[in-house]
N, C-alpha and C positions, 0 to 999 in steps of 0.2 A: 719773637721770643724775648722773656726779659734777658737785658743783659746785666753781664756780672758787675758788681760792682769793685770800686778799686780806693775809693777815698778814705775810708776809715778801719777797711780790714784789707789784706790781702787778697789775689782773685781763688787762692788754695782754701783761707776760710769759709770765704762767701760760699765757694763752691762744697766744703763740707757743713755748712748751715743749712744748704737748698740740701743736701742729701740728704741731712738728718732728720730733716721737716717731713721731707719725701717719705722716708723708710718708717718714720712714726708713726705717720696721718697712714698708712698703709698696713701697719699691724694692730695700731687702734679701730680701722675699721674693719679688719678681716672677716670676725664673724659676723657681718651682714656682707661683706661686698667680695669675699673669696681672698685668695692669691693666685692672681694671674697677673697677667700684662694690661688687661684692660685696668683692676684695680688701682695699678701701679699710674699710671694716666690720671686714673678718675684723684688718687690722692694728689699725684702732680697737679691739678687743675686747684684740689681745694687747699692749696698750698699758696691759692693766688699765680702762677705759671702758668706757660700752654702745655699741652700734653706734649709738645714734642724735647721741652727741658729732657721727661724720662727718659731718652735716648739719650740726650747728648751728656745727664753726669752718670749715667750707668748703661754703657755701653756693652756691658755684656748681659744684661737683660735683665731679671726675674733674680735670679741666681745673686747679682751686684747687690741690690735691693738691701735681700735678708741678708747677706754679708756682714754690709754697709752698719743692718740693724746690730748684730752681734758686737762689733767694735764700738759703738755707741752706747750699748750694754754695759761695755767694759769699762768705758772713759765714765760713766756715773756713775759704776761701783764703785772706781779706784778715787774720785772724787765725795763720796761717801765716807768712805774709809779715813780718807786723811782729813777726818772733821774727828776722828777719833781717839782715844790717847790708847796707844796699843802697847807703850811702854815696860808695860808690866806684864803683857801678856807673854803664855808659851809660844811657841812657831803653830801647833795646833790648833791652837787659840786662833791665829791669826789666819789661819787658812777655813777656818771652819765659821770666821766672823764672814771673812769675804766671801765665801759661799750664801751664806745666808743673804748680805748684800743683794749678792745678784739676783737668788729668786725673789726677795722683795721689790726688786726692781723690776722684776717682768712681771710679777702678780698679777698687775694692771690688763696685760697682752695673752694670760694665759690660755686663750680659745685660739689664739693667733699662732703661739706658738706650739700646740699641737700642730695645725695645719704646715705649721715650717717643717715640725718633724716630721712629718711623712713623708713632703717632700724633700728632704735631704736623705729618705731613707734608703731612696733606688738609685741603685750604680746607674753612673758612679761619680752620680753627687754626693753618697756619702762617704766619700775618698776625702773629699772638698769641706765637708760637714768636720771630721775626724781632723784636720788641721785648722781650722777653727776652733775645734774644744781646745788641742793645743798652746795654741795663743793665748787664751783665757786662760790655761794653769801657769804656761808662762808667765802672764801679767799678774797672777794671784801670788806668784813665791817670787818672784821677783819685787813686789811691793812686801811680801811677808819678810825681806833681808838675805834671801838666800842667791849666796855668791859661788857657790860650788859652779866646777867649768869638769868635770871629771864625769865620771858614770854616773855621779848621785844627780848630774844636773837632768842627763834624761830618764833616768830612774825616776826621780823626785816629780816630774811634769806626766810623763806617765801613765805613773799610777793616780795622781790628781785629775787627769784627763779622765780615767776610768772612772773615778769619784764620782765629778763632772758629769757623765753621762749617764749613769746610774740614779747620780739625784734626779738630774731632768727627767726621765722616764718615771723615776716614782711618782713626781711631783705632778705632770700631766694626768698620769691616770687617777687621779686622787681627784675625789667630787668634792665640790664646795672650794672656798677661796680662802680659807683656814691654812697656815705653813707649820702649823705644829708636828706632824705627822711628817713633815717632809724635810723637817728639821732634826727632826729623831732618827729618823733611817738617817741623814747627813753624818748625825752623829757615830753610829754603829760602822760606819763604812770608812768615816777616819780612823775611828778604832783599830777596824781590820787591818788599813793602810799602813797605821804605825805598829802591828805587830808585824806584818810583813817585813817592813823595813828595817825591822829586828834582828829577826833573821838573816836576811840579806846582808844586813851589817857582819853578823857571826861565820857566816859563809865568808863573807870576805878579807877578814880577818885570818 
């Protein structure tokens, strides 16, 4: 097995580089090579590694993998984003930039990430699925400047999570590789989100 290296990164990097190699080469080839454990192997191997690396940095299997891919999603949004000048933007603005972000970022993977969805879709991995969207709204208004620690912090995550999930489903079932259409329902649904929050606000007042 290659072993890790220690001389110019740390063995925590090296070991989230071989991950992210792994979890890439694994959703770039999905539509021809599935999601399964063997997949996960055959990309370990063309990753340059022996297939038995996949065990030893994702020890809990399949599940680790597409995880692994989501946080990697996240880390090149949020490195996206801060190539941006958002200074002048609404909080809207900026929640509706980083969404956009991300389905550009998966564009690449979108046959892939159907197949992720289904299988997150059966208990009760999508328990596990549903705290992952979380994290993503966390890391999206948390880079948006939002410091609330009160009801608005899980109010505010949320209903981004719902956002969140709602665009991914539009956006997979939508033919062609076009984000216009998936960018307009994005839009309608922040919409919604900020008259909700309207509300909510007046209620609690």
């Amino acid at each position: 097995m290659k072993q890790f290296k220690t001389n110019n990164m740390s063995e925590k990097d090296e070991i989230t580089k071989i991950k992210d190699g792994i979890a890439e080469k694994l959703m770039a080839s999905a539509m021809f090579d599935g999601l399964d454990w063997a997949a996960v192997e055959a990309a370990t191997e063309q990753e340059g590694h022996e297939a038995m690396m996949a065990k030893a940095v994702f020890p809990s299997g399949l599940s680790g993998v597409l995880e692994h891919f989501t946080i990697l999603v996240d880390r090149r949004m949020l490195a996206q984003l801060e190539t941006m000048d958002t200074s002048e933007m609404r909080v809207r603005d900026k929640i509706t930039t980083a969404v956009q972000a991300r389905l550009e970022i998966l564009a690449p993977y979108k046959d892939a990430v159907k197949l992720a969805a289904l299988y997150w879709s059966v208990p009760p991995r999508n328990l596990a699925a549903s705290k992952f969207v979380w994290r993503t709204a966390d890391v999206i208004w948390t880079w948006a400047g939002d410091t609330s620690k009160d009801y608005n912090y899980y109010t505010k995550r949320g209903l981004l999570s719902a956002v969140l999930t709602s665009t991914m489903m539009a956006w997979v079932g939508e033919d062609g590789d076009e984000l216009d259409n998936s960018f307009a329902f994005l839009d309608r649904r922040i919409e919604n989100v900020m008259q909700f929050g309207k509300i909510l606000g007046k209620i609690k007042r």
